[in-house]
N, C-alpha and C positions, 0 to 999 in steps of 0.2 A: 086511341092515341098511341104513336110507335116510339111518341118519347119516353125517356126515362128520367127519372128524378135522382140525382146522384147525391150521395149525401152529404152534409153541409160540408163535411170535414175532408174533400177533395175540391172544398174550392180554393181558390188562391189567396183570399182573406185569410183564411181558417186558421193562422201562427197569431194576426193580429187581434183574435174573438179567444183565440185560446189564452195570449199571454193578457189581457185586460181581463179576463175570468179567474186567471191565478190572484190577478192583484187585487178582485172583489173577493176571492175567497180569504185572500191574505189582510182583510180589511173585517168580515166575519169571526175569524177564525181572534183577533186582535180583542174585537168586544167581548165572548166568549169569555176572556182572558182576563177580560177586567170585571166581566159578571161574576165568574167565580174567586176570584181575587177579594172582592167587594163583598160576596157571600160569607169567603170566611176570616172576613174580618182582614185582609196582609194589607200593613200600609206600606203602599204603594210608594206614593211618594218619598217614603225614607228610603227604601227596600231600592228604586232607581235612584237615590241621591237626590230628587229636585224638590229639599223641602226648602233647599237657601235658595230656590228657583222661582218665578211668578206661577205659582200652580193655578192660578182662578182661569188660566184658560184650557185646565186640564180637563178630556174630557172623561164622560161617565161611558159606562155600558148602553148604555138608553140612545142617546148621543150616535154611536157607533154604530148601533142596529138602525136608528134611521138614514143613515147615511150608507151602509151598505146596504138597505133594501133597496134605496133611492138609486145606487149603482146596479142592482141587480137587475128592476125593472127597464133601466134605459139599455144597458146592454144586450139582455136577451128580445126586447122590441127592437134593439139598433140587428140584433144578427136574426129575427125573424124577418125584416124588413131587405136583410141583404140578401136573404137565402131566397124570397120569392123574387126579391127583381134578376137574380140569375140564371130562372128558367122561362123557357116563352110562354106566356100567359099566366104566370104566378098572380103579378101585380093585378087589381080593379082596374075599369079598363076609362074610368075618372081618374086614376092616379098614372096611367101609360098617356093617356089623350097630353097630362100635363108635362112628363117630364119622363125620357126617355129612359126605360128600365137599366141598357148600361152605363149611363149618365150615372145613373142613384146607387148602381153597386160600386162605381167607382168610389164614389162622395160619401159613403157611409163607412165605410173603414179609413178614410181620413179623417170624418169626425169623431171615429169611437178612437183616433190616436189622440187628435186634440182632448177631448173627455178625461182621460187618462193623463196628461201634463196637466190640466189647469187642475184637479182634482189631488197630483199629487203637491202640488203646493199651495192651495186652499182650502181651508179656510189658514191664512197664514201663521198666526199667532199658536195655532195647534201642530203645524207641520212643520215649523223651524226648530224643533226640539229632537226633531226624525233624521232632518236633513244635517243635522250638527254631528249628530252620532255617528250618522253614513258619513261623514267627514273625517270625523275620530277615528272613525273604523278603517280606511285609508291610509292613515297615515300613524296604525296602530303602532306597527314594528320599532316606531322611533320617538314616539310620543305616549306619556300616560293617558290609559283608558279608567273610562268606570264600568260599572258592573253594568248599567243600560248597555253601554255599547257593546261589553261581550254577549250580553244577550239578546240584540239585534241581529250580532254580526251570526249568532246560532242558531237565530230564525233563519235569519237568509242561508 
């Protein structure tokens, strides 16, 4: 064969597989944070302010780790899936006979964008306490913050 296989991170996807990777690392990296938190003992909840908040839908470590594995697995099957429909004869030739290999690399980096919205605001009772902060956080200069929000606004 006189083709070459160029690698994943020269295709035109490759900003859309990198930036959904930071936000599973940044979802990792979150659990981590409350394992070891939870290990030695920091309560949380007073430490971010939300003990006068509905905490029962806060989550654990446990929690986190299956939801970022759950994101880890769809995304790198969504970019191994985009990386072989972009060379000639990557895909089985059951999955080309069905559906046109640049058809599928088009459609897979619009669905790992959709993945990434529904994902950031679902499960919702967990994500509107994120989404409050990044609001805070916005409109810090003029408005009282808490101590969550500076330290969101120092993750990010």
């Amino acid at each position: 064969r006189s083709e070459t296989h160029a690698s994943v991170a020269s295709k035109p996807a490759w900003p859309v597989f990198r930036a959904a990777g930071a936000l599973v690392a940044w979802h990792w990296m979150w659990g981590l944070s409350l394992h070891v938190w939870a290990s030695y003992r920091v309560n949380v909840d007073f430490l971010f302010d939300t003990v006068y908040e509905d905490t029962s839908s806060g989550a654990t470590a446990s929690n986190v780790y299956d939801e970022a594995a759950l994101e880890t697995i769809a995304l790198l099957a969504s970019l191994l899936v985009y990386y072989k429909a972009t060379y000639h004869g990557g895909l089985p030739l059951f999955v080309s006979n069905v559906i046109d290999p640049s058809d599928l690399a088009a459609f897979i980096p619009i669905g790992v964008v959709c993945t990434v919205f529904v994902r950031l605001v679902s499960p919702w009772n967990r994500r509107k306490h994120l989404w409050r902060s990044l609001g805070k956080i916005l409109v810090a200069p003029v408005s009282q913050v808490r101590f969550v929000d500076t330290y969101i606004a120092d993750v990010l």
